[in-house]
N, C-alpha and C positions, 0 to 999 in steps of 0.2 A: 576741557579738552583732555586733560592728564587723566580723569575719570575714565572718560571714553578709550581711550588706548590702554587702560589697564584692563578694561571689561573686552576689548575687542583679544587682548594680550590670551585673557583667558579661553576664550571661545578660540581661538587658533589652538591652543594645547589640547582642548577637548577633542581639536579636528585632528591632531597630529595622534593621540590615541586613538580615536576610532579609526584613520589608516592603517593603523599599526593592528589592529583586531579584523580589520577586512582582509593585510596581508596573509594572517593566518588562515581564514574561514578560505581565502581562494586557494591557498595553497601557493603560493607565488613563486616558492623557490621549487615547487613541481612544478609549474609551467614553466617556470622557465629554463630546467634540466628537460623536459619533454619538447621543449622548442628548438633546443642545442641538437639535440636525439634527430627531430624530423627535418633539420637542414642538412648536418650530416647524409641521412636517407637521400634526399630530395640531388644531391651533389655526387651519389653515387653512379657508377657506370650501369645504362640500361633502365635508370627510372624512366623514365618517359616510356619506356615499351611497354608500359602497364598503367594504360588509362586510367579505368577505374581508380587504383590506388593511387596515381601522381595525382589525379582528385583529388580524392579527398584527404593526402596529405596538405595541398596548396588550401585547400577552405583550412582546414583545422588551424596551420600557422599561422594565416591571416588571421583569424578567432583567436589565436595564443596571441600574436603581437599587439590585434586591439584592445587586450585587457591588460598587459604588461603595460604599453603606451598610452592606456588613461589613468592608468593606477602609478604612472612616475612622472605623469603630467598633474596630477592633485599635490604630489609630495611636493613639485618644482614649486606649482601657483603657491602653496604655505612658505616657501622660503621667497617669494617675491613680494605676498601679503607684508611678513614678517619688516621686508626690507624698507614696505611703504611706510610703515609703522614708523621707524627708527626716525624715517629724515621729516615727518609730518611733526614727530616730536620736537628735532631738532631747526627744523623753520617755522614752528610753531604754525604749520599750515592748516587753515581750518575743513580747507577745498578737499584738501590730500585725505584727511579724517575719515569727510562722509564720502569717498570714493574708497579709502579700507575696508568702512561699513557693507557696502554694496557687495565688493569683491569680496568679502568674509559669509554674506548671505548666497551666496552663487556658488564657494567652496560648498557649505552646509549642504545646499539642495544636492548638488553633484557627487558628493562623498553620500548621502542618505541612498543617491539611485543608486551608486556601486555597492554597498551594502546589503542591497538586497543580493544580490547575486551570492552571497554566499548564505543565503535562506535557500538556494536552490539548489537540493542535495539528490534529489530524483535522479533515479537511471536514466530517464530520460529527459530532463526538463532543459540540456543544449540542442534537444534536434526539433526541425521545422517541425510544422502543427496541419492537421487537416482539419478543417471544420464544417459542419454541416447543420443547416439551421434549417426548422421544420415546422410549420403552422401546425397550432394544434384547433380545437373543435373550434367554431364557430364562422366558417366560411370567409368572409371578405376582409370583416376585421383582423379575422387570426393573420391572412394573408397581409392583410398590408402592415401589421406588427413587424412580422417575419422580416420585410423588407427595410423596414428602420433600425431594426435589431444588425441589419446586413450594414447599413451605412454605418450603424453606429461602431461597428467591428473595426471596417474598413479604415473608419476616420481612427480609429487606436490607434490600427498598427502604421500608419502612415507617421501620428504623433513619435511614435517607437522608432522609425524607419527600418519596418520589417516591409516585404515584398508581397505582395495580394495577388493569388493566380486563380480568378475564376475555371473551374472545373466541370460544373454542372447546374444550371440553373432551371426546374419547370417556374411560370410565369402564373400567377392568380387569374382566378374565374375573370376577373375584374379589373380587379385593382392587386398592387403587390406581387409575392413571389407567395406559391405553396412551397417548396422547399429550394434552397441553396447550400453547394459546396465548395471549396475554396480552400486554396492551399496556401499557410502563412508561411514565409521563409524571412529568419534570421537570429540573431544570437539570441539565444537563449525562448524564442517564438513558445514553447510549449509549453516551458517551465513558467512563461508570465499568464499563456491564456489556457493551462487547462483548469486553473479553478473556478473559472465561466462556465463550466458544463453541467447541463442541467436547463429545469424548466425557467423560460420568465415569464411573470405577469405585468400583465397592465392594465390600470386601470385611466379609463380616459371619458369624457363625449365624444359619442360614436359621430365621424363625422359623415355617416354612410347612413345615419336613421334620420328619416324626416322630424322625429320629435325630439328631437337631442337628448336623448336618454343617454344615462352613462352606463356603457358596456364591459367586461372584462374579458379581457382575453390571452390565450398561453400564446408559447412558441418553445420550440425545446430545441436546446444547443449541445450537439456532439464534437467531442474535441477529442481527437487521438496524434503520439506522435508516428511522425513520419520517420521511417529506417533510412539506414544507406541501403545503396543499390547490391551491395556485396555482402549485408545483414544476414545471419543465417538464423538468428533467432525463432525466425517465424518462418515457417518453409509452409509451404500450400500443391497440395495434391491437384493438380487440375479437375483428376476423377472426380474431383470433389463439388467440382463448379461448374456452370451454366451459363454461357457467352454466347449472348444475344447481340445483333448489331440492327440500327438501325435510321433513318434520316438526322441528323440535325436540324434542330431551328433555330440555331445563331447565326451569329455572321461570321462569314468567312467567306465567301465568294461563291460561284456557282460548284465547287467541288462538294463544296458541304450542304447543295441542294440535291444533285446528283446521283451522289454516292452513299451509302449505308456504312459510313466513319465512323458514327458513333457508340459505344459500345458500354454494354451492362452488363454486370458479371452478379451473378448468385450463389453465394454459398450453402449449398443442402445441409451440412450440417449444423451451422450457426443460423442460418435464414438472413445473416448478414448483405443485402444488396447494394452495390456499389455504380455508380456512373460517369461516364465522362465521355463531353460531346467535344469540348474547345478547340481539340487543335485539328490540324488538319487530314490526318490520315486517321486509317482504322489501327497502322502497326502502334502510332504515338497514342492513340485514345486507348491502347489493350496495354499498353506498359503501365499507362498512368495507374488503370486501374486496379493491377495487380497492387503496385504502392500502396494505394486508398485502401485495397483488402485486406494487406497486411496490417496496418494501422490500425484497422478495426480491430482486425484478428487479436492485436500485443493491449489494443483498450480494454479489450471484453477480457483477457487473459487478467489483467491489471486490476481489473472492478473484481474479480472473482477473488485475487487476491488479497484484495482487499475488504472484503467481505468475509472469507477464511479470518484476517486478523480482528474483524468485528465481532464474530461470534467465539471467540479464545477469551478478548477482556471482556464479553460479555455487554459490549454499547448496545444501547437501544437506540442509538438515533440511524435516519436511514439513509443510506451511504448509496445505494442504488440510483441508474441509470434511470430517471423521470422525475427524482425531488427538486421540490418548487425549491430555486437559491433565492430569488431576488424577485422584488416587489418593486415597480416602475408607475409613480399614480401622478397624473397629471389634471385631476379634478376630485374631491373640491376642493385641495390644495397638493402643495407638488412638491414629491419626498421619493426618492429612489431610499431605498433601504436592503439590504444582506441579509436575509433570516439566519447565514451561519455565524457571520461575525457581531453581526450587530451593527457592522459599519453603515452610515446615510450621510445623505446629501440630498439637499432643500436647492440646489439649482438643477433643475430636471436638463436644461435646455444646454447648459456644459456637459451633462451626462452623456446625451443624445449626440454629442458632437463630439466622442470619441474621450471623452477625461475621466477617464476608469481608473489611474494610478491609486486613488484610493483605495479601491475597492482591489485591485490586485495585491496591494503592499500588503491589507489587511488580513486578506489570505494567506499569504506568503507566512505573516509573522503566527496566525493563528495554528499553523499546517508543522 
């Protein structure tokens, strides 16, 4: 037992440094003078007269204080570990031991997911995420990929408890979606899934061929983040664009058979095309998609820039909007794999069911 509490002794200091190294990477004693700053604001005369802003100063606090309040709830659980330690020692409890053990592996995993967060140094990697997912050649199969590739997103961000707002859905010939979009909202939303963007494969038995042939098939996933509403970064000429409206076919009641709600905006000079049928009016379906335009607009802006720093070091590899990331093979045996990282996993059926932290940490640390 006296082994065991020396090695768990150890593994508590290692956790009580790497606290201490995440303090820095988040900047804590910034957040927490920037959180002094926006209550002061929030307390002065006439906030409230200024929607927009008393916004998104209340999101941003709430964001300040849930990172403050789990980053001094890991330090508390270490000094509570520490305390079970002392009296398992001193009752010579065997029980108390392997319940320090447990509580010491639950520390580990919880200090390992805040740690990432300061892997995430992107301008953008705290603002929500739009995504848009798109069957590529081969008719029903591509479509019904598309659509598992949707579930499989949606089941992430559910695991993460990020918010899923369907936006734009066309339906397969058949079977599945030809393309889907979708807006993820929450801390830190873009900075975890834009290293998902990019082509997937799959390799599977088609379960759509009479001779059960094994098929392959793409789907390509676009990931941009989403600005504030008061963002000046990215300004958009209307001159510029092309605002078509026209029926929905979702649900939403007899207005959204009716009426011509729905609205698709075109940008002439990107060729960038954006959609949104979901909500109910045409005024809310033409703001969203201003948003989603933007998005596009600061992703395309972003890859260019990043292509600009690709041909300076002189990388051959290709950084551009269509490279195949990841390989999904479910016959004649079953292996998800990352061509960037190298990162796999031989449980296909956890993959499909939203448990991607591998394959995001791995990016995170490779990036």
């Amino acid at each position: 037992m006296i082994v065991e509490l020396q090695q768990y002794a150890q593994r508590l200091d290692a956790l009580r440094r790497q606290l201490e190294e995440i303090k820095g990477g988040l900047h804590m004693d910034d957040m927490e003078r920037e959180l002094t700053e926006l209550k002061e604001e929030m307390n002065a005369d006439g906030f409230w007269d200024d929607l927009e802003r008393s916004t998104h100063v209340n999101r941003r606090i709430a964001t300040l204080e849930g990172k403050i309040k789990h980053y001094q709830s890991l330090l508390s659980s270490c000094d509570d570990v520490e305390t079970m330690m002392e009296l398992a020692e001193e009752e010579n409890d065997e029980s108390m031991v392997a319940e320090t053990g447990a509580e010491i592996e639950r520390l580990e995993a919880a200090t390992e997911a805040l740690s990432l967060e300061t892997l995430m140094r992107g301008k953008y990697d705290d603002c929500d995420a739009v995504l848009s997912l798109h069957a590529g050649a081969g008719g029903t199969e591509a479509q019904d990929w598309t659509s598992m590739l949707y579930r499989m997103y949606t089941r992430y961000c559910e695991q993460m408890g990020f918010q899923v707002k369907l936006l734009d859905l066309l339906d397969g010939d058949e079977a599945g979606v030809k393309s889907v979009t979708f807006e993820v909202s929450g801390d830190h939303a873009y900075g975890y899934l834009r290293g998902e963007k990019g082509v997937h494969r799959l390799v599977r038995i088609s379960p759509f061929d009479a001779n059960a042939r094994r098929h392959t098939s793409f789907a390509s996933l676009d990931v941009a983040p989403m600005l504030e509403e008061d963002d000046k970064e990215i300004e958009i000429d209307m001159k510029d664009v092309r605002v078509d409206t026209y029926h929905s076919s979702g649900a939403g009641g007899q207005n959204v058979n009716k009426t011509s709600s729905a609205v698709r905006m075109t940008h002439f000079p990107t060729g960038i095309v954006v959609s949104c049928q979901t909500e109910r009016d045409q005024v809310q379906n033409r703001a969203t998609c201003i948003k989603m335009l933007k998005a596009r607009l600061l992703e395309l802006k972003e890859r260019e820039r990043e292509q600009e720093m690709a041909d300076i070091k002189g990388e051959m590899k290709k950084i551009e909007w269509g490279s195949q990331i990841r390989s999904y093979v479910f016959q004649p045996y079953t292996m998800v794999k990352d061509h960037r990282t190298g990162y796999e996993s031989g449980n296909i059926d956890d993959v499909m069911n939203g448990n991607l932290e591998g394959f995001t940490t791995a990016y995170l640390k490779m990036q």
